[in-house]
C-alpha positions as a printed NumPy array, in Angstrom:
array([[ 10.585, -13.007, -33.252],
       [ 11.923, -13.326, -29.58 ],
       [  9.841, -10.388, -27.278],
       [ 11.351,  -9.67 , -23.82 ],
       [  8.72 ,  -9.338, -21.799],
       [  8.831,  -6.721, -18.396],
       [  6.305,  -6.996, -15.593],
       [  6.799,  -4.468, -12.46 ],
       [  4.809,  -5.425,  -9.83 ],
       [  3.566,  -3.696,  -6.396],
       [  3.095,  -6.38 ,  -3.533],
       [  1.49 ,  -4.559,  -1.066],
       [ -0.08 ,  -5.519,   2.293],
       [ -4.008,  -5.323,   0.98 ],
       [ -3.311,  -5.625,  -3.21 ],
       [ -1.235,  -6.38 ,  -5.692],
       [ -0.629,  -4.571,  -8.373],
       [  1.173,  -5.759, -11.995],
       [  2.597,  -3.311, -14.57 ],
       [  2.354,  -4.919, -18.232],
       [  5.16 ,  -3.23 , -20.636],
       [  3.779,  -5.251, -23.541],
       [ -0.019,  -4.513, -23.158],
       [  0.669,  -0.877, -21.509],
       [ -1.261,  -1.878, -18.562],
       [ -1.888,  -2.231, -15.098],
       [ -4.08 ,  -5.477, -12.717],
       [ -5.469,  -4.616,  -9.532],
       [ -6.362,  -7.762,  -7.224],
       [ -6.594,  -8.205,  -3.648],
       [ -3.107,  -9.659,  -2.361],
       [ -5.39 , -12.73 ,  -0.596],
       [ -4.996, -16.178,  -1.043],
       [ -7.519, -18.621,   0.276],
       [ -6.115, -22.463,   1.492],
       [ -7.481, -25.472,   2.498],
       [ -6.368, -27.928,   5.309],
       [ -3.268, -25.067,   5.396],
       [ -1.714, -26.994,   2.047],
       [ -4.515, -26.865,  -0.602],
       [ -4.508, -23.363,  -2.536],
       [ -8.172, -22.694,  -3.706],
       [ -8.614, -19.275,  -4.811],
       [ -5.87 , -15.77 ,  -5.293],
       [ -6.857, -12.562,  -4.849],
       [-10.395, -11.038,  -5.354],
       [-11.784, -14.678,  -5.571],
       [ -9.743, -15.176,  -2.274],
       [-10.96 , -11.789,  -0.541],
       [-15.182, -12.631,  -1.445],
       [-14.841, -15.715,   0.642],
       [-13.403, -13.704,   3.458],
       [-15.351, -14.59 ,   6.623],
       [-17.873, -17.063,   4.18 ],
       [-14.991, -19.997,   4.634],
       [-15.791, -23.393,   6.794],
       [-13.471, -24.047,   9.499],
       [-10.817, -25.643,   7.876],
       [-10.273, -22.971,   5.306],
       [ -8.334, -19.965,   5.731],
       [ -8.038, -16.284,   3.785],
       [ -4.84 , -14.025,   4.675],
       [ -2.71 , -12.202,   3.028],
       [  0.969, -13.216,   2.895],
       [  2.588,  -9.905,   3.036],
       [  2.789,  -8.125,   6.286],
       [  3.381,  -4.248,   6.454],
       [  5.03 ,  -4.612,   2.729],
       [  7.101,  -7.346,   3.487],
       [  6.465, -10.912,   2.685],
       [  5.698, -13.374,   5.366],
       [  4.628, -16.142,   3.782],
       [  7.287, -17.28 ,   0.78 ],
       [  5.004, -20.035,  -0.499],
       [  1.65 , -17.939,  -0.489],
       [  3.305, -15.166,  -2.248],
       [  4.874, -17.536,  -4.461],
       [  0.961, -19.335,  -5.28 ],
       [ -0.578, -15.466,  -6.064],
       [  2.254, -13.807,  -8.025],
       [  2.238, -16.561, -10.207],
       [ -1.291, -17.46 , -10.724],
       [ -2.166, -13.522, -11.458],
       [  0.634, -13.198, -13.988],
       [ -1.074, -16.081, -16.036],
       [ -4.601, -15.433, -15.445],
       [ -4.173, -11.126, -16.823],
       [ -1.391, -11.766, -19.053],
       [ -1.858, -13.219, -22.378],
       [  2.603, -13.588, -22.957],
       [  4.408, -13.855, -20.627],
       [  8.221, -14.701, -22.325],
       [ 10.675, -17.278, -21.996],
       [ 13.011, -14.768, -19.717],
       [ 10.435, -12.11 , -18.742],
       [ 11.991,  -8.997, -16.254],
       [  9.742,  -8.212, -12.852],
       [ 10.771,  -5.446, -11.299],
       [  9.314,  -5.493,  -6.85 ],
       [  8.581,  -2.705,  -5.377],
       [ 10.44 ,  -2.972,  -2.104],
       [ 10.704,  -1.041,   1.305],
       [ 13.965,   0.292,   1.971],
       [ 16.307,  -0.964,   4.463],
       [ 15.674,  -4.92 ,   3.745],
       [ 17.54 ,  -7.645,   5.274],
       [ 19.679, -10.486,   3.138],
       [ 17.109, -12.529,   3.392],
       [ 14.006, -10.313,   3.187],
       [ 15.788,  -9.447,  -0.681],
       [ 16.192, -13.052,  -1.423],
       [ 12.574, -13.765,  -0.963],
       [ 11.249, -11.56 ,  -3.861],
       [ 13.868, -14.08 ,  -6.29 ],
       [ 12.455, -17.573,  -4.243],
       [  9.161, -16.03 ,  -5.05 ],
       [  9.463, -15.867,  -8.763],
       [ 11.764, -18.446, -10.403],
       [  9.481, -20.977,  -9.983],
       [  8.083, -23.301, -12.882],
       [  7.336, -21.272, -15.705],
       [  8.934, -18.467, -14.287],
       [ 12.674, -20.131, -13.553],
       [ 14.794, -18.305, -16.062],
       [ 12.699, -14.566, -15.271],
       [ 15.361, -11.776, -14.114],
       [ 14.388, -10.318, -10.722],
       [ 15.274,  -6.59 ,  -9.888],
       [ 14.224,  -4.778,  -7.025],
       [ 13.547,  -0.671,  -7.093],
       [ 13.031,   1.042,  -3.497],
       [  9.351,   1.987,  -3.135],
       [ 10.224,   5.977,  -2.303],
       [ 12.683,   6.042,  -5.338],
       [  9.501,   4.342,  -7.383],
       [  7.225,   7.434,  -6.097],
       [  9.59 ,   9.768,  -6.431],
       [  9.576,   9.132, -10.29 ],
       [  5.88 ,   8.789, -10.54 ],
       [  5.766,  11.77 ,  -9.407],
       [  7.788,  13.368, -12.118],
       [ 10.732,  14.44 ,  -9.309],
       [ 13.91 ,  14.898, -10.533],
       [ 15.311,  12.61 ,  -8.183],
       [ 19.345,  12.764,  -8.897],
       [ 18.807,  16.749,  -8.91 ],
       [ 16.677,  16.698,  -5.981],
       [ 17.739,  18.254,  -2.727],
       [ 15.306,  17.317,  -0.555],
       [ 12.019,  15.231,  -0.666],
       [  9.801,  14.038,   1.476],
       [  7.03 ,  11.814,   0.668],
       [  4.049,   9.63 ,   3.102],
       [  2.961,   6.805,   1.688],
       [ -0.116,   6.045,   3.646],
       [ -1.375,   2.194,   2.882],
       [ -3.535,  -0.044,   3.833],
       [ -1.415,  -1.805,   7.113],
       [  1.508,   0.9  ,   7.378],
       [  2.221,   4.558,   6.773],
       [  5.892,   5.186,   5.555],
       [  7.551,   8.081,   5.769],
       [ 10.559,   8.765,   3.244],
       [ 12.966,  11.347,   2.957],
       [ 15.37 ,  11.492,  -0.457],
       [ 18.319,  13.789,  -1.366],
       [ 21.045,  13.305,  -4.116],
       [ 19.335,  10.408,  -5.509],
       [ 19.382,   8.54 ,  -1.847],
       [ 16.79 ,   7.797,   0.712],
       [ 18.676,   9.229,   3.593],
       [ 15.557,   8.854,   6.101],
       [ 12.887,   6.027,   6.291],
       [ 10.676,   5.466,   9.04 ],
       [  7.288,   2.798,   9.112],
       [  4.526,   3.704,  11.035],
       [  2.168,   0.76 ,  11.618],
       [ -0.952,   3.198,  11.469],
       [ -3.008,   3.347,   8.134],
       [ -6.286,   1.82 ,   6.384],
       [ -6.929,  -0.664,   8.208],
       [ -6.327,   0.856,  11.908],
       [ -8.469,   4.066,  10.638],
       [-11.588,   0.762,  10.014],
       [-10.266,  -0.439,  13.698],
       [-11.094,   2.907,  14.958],
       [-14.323,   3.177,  13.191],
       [-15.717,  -0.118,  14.216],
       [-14.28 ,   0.924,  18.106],
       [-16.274,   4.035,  17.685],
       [-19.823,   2.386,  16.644],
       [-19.416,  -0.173,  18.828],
       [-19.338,   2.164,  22.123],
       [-21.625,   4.612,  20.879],
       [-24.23 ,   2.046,  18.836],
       [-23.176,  -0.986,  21.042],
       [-22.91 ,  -2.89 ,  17.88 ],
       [-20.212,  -4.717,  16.612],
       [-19.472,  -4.211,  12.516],
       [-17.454,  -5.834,  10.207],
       [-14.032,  -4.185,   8.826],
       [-15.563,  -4.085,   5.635],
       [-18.462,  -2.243,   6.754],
       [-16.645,   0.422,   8.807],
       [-14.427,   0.499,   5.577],
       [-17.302,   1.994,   3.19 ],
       [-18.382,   3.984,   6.232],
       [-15.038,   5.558,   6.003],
       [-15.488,   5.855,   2.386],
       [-18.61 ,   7.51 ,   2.655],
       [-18.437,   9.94 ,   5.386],
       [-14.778,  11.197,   4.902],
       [-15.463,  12.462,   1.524],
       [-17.997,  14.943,   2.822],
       [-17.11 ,  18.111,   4.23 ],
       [-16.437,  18.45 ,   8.118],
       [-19.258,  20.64 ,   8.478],
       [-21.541,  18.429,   7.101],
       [-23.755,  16.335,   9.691],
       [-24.87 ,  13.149,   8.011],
       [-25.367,   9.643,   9.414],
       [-26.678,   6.139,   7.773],
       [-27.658,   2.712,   8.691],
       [-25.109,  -0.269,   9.204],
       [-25.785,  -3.589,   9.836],
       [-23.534,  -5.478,  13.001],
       [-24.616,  -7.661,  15.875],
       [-26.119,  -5.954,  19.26 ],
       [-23.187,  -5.92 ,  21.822],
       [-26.218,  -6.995,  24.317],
       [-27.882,  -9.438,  22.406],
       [-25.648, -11.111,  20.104],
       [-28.307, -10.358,  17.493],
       [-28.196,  -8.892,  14.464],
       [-29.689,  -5.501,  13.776],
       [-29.492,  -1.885,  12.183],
       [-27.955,   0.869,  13.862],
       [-27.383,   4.367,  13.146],
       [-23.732,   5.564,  12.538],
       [-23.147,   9.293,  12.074],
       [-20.316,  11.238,  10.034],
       [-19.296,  12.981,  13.011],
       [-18.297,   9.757,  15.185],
       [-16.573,   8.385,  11.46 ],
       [-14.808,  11.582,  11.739],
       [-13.38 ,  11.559,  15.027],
       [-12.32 ,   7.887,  14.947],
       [-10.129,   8.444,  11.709],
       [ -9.134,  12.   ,  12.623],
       [ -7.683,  10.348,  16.236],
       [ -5.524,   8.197,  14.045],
       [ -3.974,  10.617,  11.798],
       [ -3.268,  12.942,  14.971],
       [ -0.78 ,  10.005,  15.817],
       [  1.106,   9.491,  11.95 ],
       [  1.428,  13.791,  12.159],
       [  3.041,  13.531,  15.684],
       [  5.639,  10.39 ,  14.052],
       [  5.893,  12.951,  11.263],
       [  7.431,  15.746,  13.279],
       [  9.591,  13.686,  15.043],
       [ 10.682,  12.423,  11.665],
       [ 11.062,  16.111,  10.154],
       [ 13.359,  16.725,  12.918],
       [ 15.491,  13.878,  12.129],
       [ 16.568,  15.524,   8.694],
       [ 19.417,  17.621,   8.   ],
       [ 18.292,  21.629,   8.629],
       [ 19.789,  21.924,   4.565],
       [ 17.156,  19.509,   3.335],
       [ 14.793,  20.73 ,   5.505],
       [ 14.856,  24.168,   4.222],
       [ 14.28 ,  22.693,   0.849],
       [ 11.197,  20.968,   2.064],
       [ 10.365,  24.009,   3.207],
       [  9.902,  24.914,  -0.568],
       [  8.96 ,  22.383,  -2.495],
       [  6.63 ,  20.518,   0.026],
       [  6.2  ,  17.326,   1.609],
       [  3.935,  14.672,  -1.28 ],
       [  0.942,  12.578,   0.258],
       [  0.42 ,   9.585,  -1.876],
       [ -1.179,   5.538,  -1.196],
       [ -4.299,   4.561,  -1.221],
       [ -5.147,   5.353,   2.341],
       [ -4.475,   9.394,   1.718],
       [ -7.643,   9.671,  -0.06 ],
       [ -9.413,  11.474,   2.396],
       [-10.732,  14.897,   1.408],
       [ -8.186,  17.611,   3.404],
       [ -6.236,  15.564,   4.367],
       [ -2.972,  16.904,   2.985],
       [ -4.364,  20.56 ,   4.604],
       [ -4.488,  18.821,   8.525],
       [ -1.234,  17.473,   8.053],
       [ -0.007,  20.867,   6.964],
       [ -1.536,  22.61 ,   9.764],
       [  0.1  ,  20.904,  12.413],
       [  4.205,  20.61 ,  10.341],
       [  4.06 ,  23.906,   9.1  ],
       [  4.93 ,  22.648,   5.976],
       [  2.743,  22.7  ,   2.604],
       [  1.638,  19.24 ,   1.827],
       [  0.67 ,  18.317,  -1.786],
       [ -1.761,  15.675,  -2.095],
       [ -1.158,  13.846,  -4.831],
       [ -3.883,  12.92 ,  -7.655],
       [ -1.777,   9.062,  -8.074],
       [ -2.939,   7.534,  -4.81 ],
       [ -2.667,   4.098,  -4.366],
       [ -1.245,   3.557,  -8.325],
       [  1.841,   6.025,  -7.64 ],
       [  4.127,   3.092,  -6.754],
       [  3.298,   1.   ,  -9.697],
       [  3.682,   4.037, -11.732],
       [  6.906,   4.479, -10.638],
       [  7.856,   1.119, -11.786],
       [  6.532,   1.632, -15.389],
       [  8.833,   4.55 , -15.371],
       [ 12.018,   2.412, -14.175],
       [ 11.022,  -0.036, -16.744],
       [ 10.177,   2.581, -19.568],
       [ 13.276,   4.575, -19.776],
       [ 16.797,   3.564, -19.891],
       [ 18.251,   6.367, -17.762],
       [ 15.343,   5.05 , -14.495],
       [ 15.96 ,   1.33 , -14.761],
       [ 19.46 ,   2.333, -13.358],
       [ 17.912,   2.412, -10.013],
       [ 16.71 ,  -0.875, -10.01 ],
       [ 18.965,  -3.594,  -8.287],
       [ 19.245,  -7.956,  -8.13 ],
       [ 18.353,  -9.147,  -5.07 ],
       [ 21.766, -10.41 ,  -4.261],
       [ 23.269,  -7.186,  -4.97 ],
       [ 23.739,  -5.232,  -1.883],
       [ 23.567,  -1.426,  -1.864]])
């Protein structure tokens, strides 16, 4: 018996993420593709990301998606398909994949996500794209057709967006290129002035990790490894929670002064129902204890941190995919809205 298969996937900057309808599940890999001599693909996604900085010369790891929108056609094209086969025992003859996609795309930006998959074994798949705020929005459990005003921050890895939705509509969208990765970027700034040591991303990454989940009145410090800003050798240093704090903290002072701005931007009606309901923190970079309580402090508006994270997008697609009356807000590429 013929099965129509449905895959939603979530091709963000740092990983990719694929909704199964079939097996009811979801594949986390790192959106990383490692190439040879710029033509020969030799590894996707977590395989990709371990040999990141381990590569000779004439290999290169990147990511081809660039604050959630793909730079690289081919590269995106090499990972989307190699994932789908490697997690996914059927695939179909005319499988659905629903994109998660920023709002406000260009022609061409919406033509990419169909170049991407109708390749090979994938030629006769159906491509629909659902805006990433409408996708959160119903992971959320919002009643978004009802809703009279909603604001969400999706803070991820490269970007932070910032999405307002009313009557079913994003009527606001701003991108903030502040997120993960510039909260490492401060870290590793931090250590290397006060430890004069320079440390990998991936190092001030788990010292984010570690430090941010403590309370701010804790004092605690630990070792990390880097090369002596003097020397050039390598060697331990002390990092302590208080310096990890202030480096992140310094960053998210920035995305809450784009968020006023961006709160006065909205119609005083919806704002008054944000007012109420509250603005929802979601992506995998808002999991930092309090954080949803230092945003608040400085809008004046309760912020609800939500208990998704970095899965509330891909959720969001399972929903458009699950029930009839959701899939309605999914669109083809060459359909313009």
């Amino acid at each position: 018996m013929f099965y129509h298969q449905e895959f939603g996937v979530d091709f963000g900057t740092d990983t990719i993420k694929i909704y199964d309808k079939r097996e009811d599940s979801v594949t986390i890999e790192k959106n990383c593709i490692a190439v040879r001599n710029h033509m020969d693909v030799i590894a996707v996604g977590n395989e990709a990301y371990e040999m990141l900085n381990r590569t000779s010369a004439d290999t290169k790891v990147e990511t081809p998606v660039e604050s959630g929108r793909i730079r690289d056609v081919r590269h995106a094209e090499a990972i989307i398909h190699q994932l789908l086969f490697k997690h996914h025992h059927y695939i179909g003859y005319r499988p659905s994949i629903y994109f998660a996609v920023p709002t406000d795309m260009t022609e061409i930006e919406r033509r990419a996500y169909a170049s991407i998959a109708r390749r090979g074994k994938l030629k006769n798949c159906s491509v629909y794209l659902v805006e990433k705020p409408v996708a959160d929005a119903l992971a959320l459990g919002l009643p978004i057709k009802k809703a009279k005003g909603t604001v969400m921050i999706n803070m991820g890895a490269y970007s932070t967006t910032l999405s307002a939705i009313a009557d079913g509509h994003v009527v606001l969208n701003s991108t903030i290129d502040i997120a993960g990765n510039s909260f490492d970027k401060a870290i590793a700034a931090a250590v290397r002035r006060k430890n004069r040591l320079n440390i990998s991303l991936m190092t001030a990454e788990k010292l984010k990790k570690t430090f941010m989940a403590l309370d701010e009145n804790v004092c605690a410090g630990a070792l990390a490894q880097g090369i002596d800003t003097d020397t050039g050798l390598p060697r331990n240093g002390f990092v302590t929670s208080s310096n990890v704090r202030k480096a992140v903290m310094s960053r998210v002072e920035t995305i809450t002064e784009e968020l006023c701005n961006f709160m006065k931007r909205i119609p005083p009606q919806i704002r008054n129902t944000i007012a109420q309901d509250g603005i929802y923190l979601i992506g995998g970079s808002s999991h930092i204890k309090n954080l949803n309580e230092i945003i608040s402090k400085k809008l004046d508006y309760p912020v609800i941190q939500s208990s998704l994270y970095e899965n509330c997008t891909v959720n969001g697609l399972k929903e458009v995919i699950s029930y009839s009356g959701a899939n309605k807000l999914a669109y083809a590429p060459m359909q313009r809205k």
